[in-house]
Each structure stands twice: as C-alpha cells, then as structure tokens.
C-alpha positions in Angstrom: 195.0 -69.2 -149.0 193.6 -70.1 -152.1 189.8 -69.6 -153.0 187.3 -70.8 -155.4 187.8 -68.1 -158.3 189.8 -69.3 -160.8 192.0 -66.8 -162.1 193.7 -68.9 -165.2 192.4 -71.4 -167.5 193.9 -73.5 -169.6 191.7 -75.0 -172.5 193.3 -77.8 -174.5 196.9 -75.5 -175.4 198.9 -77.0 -178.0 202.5 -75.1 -178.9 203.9 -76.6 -182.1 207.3 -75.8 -183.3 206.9 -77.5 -186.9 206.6 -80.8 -186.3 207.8 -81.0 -182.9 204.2 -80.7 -180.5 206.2 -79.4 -177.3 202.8 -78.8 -175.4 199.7 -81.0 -176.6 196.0 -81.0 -175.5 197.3 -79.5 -171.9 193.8 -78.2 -169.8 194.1 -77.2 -165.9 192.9 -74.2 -164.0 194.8 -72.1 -161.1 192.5 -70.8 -158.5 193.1 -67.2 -156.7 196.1 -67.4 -154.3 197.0 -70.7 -155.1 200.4 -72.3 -156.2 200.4 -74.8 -158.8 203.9 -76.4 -159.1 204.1 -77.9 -162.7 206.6 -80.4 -163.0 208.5 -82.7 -165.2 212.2 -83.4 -166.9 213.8 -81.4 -169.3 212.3 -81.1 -172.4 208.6 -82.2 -171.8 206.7 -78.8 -172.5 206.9 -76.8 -168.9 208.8 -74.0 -169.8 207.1 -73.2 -172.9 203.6 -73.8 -170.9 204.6 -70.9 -169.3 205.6 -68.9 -171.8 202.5 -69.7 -173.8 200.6 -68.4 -171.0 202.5 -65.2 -171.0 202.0 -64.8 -174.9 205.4 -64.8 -175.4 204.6 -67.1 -178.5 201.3 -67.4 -180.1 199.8 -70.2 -179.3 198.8 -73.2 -182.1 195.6 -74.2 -180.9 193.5 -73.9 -177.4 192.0 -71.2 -175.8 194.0 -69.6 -172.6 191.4 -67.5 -170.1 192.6 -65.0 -167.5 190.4 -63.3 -165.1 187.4 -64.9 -167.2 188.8 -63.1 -170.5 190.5 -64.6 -173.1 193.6 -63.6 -173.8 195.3 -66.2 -176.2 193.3 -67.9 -178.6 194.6 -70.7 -181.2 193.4 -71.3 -184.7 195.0 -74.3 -186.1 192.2 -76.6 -184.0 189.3 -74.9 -186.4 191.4 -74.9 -189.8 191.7 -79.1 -189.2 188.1 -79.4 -188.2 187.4 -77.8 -191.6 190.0 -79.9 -193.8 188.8 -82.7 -191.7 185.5 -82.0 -192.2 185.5 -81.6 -195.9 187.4 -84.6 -196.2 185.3 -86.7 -194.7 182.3 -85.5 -196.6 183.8 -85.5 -199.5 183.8 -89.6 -199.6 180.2 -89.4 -197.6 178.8 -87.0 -201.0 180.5 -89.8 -203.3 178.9 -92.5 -201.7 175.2 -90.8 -201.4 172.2 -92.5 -203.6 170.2 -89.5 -204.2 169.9 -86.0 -204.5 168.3 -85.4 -201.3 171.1 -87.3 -199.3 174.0 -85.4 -200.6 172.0 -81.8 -200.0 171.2 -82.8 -196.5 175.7 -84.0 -196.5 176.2 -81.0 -198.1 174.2 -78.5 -195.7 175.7 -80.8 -192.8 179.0 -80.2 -194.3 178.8 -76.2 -195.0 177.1 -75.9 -190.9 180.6 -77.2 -189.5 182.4 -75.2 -192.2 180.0 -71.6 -190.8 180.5 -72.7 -186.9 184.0 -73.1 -187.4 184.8 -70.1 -189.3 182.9 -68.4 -186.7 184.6 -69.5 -183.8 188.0 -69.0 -186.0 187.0 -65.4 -186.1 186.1 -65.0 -182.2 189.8 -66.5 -181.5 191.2 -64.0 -183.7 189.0 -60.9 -182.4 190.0 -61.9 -178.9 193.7 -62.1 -179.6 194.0 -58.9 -181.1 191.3 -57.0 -179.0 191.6 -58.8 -175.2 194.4 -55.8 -174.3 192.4 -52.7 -175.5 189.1 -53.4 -174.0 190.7 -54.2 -171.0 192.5 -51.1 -171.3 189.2 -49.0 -172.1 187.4 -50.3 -168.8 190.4 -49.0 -167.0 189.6 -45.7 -168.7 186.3 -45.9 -167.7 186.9 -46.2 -163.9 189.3 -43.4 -163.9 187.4 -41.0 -165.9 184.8 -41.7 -163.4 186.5 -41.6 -160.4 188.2 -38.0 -161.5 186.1 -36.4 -163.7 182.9 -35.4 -161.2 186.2 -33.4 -158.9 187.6 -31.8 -161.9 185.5 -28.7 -162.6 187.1 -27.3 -159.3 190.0 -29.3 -159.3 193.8 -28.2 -158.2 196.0 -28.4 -160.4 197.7 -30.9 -158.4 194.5 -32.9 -159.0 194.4 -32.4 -162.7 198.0 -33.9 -162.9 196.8 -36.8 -160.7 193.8 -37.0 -163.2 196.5 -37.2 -166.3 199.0 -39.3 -165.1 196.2 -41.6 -163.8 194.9 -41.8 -167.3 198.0 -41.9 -169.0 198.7 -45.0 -167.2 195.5 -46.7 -167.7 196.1 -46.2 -171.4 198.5 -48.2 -171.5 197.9 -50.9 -169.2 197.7 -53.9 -170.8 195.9 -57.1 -169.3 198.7 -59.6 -169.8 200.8 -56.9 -167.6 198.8 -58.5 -164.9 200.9 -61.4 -165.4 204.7 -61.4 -164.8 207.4 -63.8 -165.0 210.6 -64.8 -163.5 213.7 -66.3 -165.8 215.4 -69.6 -164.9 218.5 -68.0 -165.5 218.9 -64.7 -163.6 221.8 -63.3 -165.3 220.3 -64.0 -169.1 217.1 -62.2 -167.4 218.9 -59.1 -167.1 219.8 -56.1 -169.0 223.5 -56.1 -168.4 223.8 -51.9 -169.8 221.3 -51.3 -167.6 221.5 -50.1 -164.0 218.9 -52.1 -161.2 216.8 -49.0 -160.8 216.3 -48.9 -164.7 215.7 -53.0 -164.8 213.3 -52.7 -162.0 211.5 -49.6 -163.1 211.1 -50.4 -167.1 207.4 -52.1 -166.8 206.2 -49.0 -164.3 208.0 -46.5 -167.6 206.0 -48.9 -170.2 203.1 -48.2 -168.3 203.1 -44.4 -168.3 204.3 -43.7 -165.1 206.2 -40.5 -165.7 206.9 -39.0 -161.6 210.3 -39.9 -161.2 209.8 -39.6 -157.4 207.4 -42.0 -157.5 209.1 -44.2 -160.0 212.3 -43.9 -157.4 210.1 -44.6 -154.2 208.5 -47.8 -155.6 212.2 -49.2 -156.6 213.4 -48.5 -153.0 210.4 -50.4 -151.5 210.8 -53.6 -154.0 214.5 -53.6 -153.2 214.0 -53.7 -149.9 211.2 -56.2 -149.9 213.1 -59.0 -151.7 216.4 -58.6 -149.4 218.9 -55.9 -150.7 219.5 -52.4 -150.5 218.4 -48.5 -151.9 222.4 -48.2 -152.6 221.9 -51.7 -155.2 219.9 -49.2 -157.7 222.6 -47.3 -159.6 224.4 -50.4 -159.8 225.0 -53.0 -162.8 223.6 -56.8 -163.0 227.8 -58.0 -162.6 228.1 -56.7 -159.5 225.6 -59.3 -158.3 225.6 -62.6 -157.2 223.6 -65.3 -158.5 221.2 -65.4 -155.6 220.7 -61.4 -155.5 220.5 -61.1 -159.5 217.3 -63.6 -158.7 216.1 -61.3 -156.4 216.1 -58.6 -158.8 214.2 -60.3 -161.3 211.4 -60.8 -158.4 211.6 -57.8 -157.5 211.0 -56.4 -161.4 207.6 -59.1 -161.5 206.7 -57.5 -158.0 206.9 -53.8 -158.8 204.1 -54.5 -161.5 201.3 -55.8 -158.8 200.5 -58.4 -160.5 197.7 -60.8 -159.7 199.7 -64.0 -161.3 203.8 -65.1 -161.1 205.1 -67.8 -163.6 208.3 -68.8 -161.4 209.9 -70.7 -164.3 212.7 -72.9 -162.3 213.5 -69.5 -160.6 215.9 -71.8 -157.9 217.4 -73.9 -160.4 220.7 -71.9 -161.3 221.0 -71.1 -157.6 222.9 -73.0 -154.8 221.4 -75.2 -152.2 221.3 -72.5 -149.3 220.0 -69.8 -151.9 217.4 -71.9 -153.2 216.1 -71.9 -149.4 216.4 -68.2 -149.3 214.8 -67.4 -153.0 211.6 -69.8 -152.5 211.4 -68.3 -148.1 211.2 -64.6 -150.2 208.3 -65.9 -152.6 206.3 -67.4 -150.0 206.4 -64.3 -147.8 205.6 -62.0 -151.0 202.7 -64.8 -152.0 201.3 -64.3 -148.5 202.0 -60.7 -148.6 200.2 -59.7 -151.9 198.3 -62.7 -152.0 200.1 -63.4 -155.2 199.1 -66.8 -157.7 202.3 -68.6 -158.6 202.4 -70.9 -161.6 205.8 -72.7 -160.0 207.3 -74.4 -162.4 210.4 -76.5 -161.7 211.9 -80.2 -162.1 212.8 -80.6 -158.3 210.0 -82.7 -156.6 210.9 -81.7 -152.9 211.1 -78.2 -153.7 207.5 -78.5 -155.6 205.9 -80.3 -152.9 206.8 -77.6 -149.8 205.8 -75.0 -152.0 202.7 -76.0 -153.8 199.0 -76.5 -153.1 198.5 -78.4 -156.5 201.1 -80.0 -159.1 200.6 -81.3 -162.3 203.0 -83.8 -163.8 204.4 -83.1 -167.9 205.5 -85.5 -170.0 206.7 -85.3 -173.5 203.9 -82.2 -173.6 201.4 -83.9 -172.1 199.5 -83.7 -168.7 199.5 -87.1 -167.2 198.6 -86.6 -163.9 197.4 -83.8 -161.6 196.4 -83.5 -157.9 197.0 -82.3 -154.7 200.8 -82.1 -153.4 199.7 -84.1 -150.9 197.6 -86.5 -152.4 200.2 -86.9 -155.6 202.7 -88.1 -152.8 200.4 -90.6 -151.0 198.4 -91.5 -154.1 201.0 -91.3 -157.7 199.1 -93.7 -159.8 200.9 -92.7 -163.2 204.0 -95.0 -164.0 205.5 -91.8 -165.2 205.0 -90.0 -161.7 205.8 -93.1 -159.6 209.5 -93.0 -161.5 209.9 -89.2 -160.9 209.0 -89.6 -157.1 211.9 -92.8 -156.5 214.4 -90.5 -158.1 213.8 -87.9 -155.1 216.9 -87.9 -152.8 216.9 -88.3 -148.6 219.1 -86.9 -146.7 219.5 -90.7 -145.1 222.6 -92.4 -145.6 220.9 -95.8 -144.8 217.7 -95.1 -146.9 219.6 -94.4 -149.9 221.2 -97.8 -149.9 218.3 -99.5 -150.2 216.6 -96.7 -152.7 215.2 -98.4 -155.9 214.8 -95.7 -158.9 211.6 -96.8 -160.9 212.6 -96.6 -164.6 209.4 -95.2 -166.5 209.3 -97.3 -170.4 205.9 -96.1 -171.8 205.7 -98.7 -174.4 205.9 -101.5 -171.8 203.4 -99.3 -169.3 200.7 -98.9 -171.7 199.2 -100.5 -174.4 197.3 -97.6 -176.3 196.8 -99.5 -179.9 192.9 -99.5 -179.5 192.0 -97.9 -176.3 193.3 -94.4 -176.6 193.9 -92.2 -173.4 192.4 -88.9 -172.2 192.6 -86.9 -168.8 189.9 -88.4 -166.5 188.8 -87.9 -163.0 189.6 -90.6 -161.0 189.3 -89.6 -157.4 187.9 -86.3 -156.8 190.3 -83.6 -157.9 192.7 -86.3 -158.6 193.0 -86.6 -162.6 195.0 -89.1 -164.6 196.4 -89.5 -168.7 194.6 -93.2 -168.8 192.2 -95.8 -170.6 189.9 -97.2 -169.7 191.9 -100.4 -168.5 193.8 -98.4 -166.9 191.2 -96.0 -165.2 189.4 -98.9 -163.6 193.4 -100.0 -162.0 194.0 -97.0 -161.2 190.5 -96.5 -159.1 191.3 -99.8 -157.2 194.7 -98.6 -156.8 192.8 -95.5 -154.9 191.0 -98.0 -152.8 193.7 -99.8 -151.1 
C-alpha cells in the first residue's frame, strides 16, 4: 500500500538531445509503495524519463528530488533566465527617460542576474555533492552504532565494524534506486557468469565476504523463480523470460527503496509477461518496493498500477488514477490510446472504433497556451483554459 511520503519528485525535467526536447516541463511525484505506470507510444520521452531519473544522463533543466534530497539538478533553466533577462532589459535601459529609471532597471536587472547565479550554483553543489553527504550520514550511523562496543570488541566484531564501514563508504544514494532493461539479453554481461551479474552492485558497494556475497545470490535466485545451480552459468543459456528474471533479481539484491521497470514485459511472450509482472507484484508487496512502471501496453499498466501518467511527444498530458484515467480520459490523446486497447471479444472487436489523435485539429493553442492543471482532484490535464472549463463539465456528466 502506498502512503503519503513521497519518495520521488519530479520538478519541471527537460532532457535535450540538441535540438530534439525528448522530455519537456515533465512534474509528478511517486508516493512510498506506490506504482506509477507511465505510459505512451514509442518515442514520446518515457524511456529517457527514466533514465533521467536514474542519472544515467545529466539532465538539461529541472530539479529531480529523492527521499527529500536532490539528486539531479539542471542548469540550462537559469543560463536562459539570464540571457532572457538581460535581453529584455537591455531594450527596457534604451527606452528609460532618466537616470534614476535605468539604475532602478539596472539593479532590477543585476537582482535576477545574483538570484539566478545563486540558484545555478545550488544545482551544481547538489549534483556533485548529493552522493557523499549521503554517504557521510551513513558513516555516521555506523560509527555510532559500533564504535561505543569496540574498546572490548572481538575481533569478529572489529571485522563486522570494517566491513560495515567499508560499505557505507561507498554507498551511494542513487544505489537506492535500481532499474530494469527493456531488453533482457542487451541488459546482461554475456562474459559474465549470473552469480557475477547479480553480485557486481553488492562488490561496488564494498562487500568483500564471499559467503555472504554467495548467500545473498542464492536467496535473489530463488526469489524471482530459478535455481542456486543458474549462478555459474552464462546469460545464453537463458531464455528470454529467465534472463528477465535475472535482471530483477540484480535490482533486488541491492534493497532498493525505488524500481524503474522500463517495459521490463515488452520483449517477453504473452504467458511470460503474466509470469514477469505476478514476480514484481509479489516482490513489491514483499519489500514494499516503489515501481516507476513504465510500458506502452495500457491493460498491462492498468492491473498493475495505482497511478499512470500519459507522455506525448515529451510532454505530460494527463495524469490520474488507473481507475479514474479509464472511467474519466479527458485528453484526446489518452481517449485514442485507450480505443486502441484490444478485448479478448470476437464480437466487440467488430464493432471497435480506434480514435485517431490529430493535435492540430484537437487544439487550438495560437493564443491560449496550455499548462498542467488540476481539474478534478488528483486528476490533472495538458489544457487551456477553453479546454479546462470542457474538460470540468466533461467530469460532471
């Protein structure tokens, strides 16, 4: 069950690639034991969402918050507000009529320029410096934990104490988030053996008992539906469905407190798809895990999630409930992805009609430009204000 902590935010992200803005303005927040299904067609920003998230790329502008810190900070956002801001004053100054108007344009104009170099320099300290202080607190709470037992410690103890330490050391805070591949056979080492796939975060970390290494690589195995005789063996020996399962098992082994499942069922067969998402709803329950589940498949999204939030072309246009998104789509864009969902009714797909999604004939944006809004509670839309007022009588009927 979820709860009210929110473990992730996500603060206006933007992920440029050049030109290309494959994630723009995004915002939403993931609440403790939660799964939030994020959905979408090829191409419109999900994957790299997640990946974002992850800090496999650093991101272009936005803030990203885990656990109330910030871990990824963007610093494009405060460069323009400074070009923009000069710019603009730069006619205001030319147009002034006296001296004490362009010193009170000017000081106006060198306050944004100070407050925006200032946040510029937060973003940065908190990029760079988000894993070691998290990594010094761990210290901390080992040194006090051990330290008051040491002065008559074993020497079993004092190993304890070492390895303990060693480990928090290197801990880093985005360790507390793991991910699962779409493709599970990229995802995969293929010179390495499953015990060395599986074990490689717990190494990273400082874990240096091998039985204890061996022990925990037994118990994920086993937890995610193979075998202790799997882990001298080589990711081509696998099948699709049980190379996933090792890649769930490698997230799992790191206790994390958040899962990006990007399209984890995708690659997989009907009847493994089943089997894969069964696994991570037992594990969710088990470790009362937080999924960001990420996948194009609407039915599959809507069994498995509390919350979904609908991309297109690397925007958020419409987030909500899973059920309330399926009694209640109000974006054109999420009507069309819903009449493209499949039944298993021979008679019902006869009569199916697929909603075709055209966003220059859906909205007219020329004056009235869109933002995110709150149309029913916990129910927000990408909308004007045209179409916030339809979309609220929409809610009423």
């Amino acid at each position: 069950m979820s709860s009210n902590e929110t473990l992730l935010k996500v603060e206006h992200l933007c992920q440029y690639f050049g030109f290309n803005k494959a994630v723009d303005d995004v915002n939403f927040e993931i609440k403790k034991g939660e799964v939030f299904g994020l959905v979408g067609e090829s191409g419109c920003g999900k994957t790299t969402t997640g990946r974002s998230i992850i800090k496999l790329y650093d991101i272009t502008s936005g803030n990203i918050y885990f656990k109330g810190i910030r871990i990824a900070a963007g610093t494009l956002g405060y460069k323009k507000a400074i070009a923009d801001a000069k710019a603009e004053y730069k006619e205001k100054l030319a147009a002034a009529k006296d001296e004490a108007e362009k010193k009170r344009l000017s000081d106006e104009l060198n306050k944004i320029i100070a407050d925006n170099k200032e946040k510029l320099k937060a973003a940065e300290y908190d990029r760079k410096n988000c894993d070691r202080e998290y990594s010094d607190e761990l210290v901390k709470k080992v040194k006090e934990k051990y330290e008051p037992q040491l002065a008559n410690a074993s020497a079993e103890l004092k190993a304890e104490y070492a390895n303990e330490l060693r480990k928090a050391k290197h801990t880093k805070l985005v360790t507390q988030i793991q991910m699962i591949f779409q493709d599970p056979i990229a995802s995969l080492d293929p010179r390495m053996t499953v015990r060395e796939i599986i074990a490689e975060g717990l190494i990273i970390q400082g874990e240096r008992n091998q039985k204890v290494i061996d022990e925990k690589v037994y118990e994920m195995l086993e937890l995610v539906g193979l075998v202790r005789e799997h882990a001298g063996r080589y990711p081509h020996e696998f099948s699709g469905g049980q190379r996933q399962r090792i890649g769930v098992a490698r997230a799992i082994i790191m206790n994390p407190d958040l899962i990006i499942a990007d399209e984890p069922v995708s690659a997989l067969d009907v009847s493994i798809q089943a089997q894969v998402i069964n696994l991570l709803n037992d594990l969710r329950h088990r470790f009362g895990l937080t999924i960001l589940f990420i996948a194009h498949d609407l039915s599959v999204v809507k069994y498995f999630s509390d919350r979904i939030g609908v991309m297109y072309f690397g925007k958020m246009v419409e987030l909500a409930t899973s059920d309330e998104l399926f009694k209640h789509p109000l974006h054109p864009y999420t009507r069309s992805l819903l009449s493209a969902i499949p039944m298993p009714d021979p008679v019902y797909e006869k009569t199916r009609k697929r909603i075709a999604y055209n966003p220059l004939a859906e909205h007219d944006y020329t004056t009235d430009k869109p933002t995110f809004r709150e149309v029913a509670p916990g129910h927000f839309v990408q909308c004007n204000d045209a179409e916030f007022a339809k979309y609220q009588e929409m809610m009423k009927e």
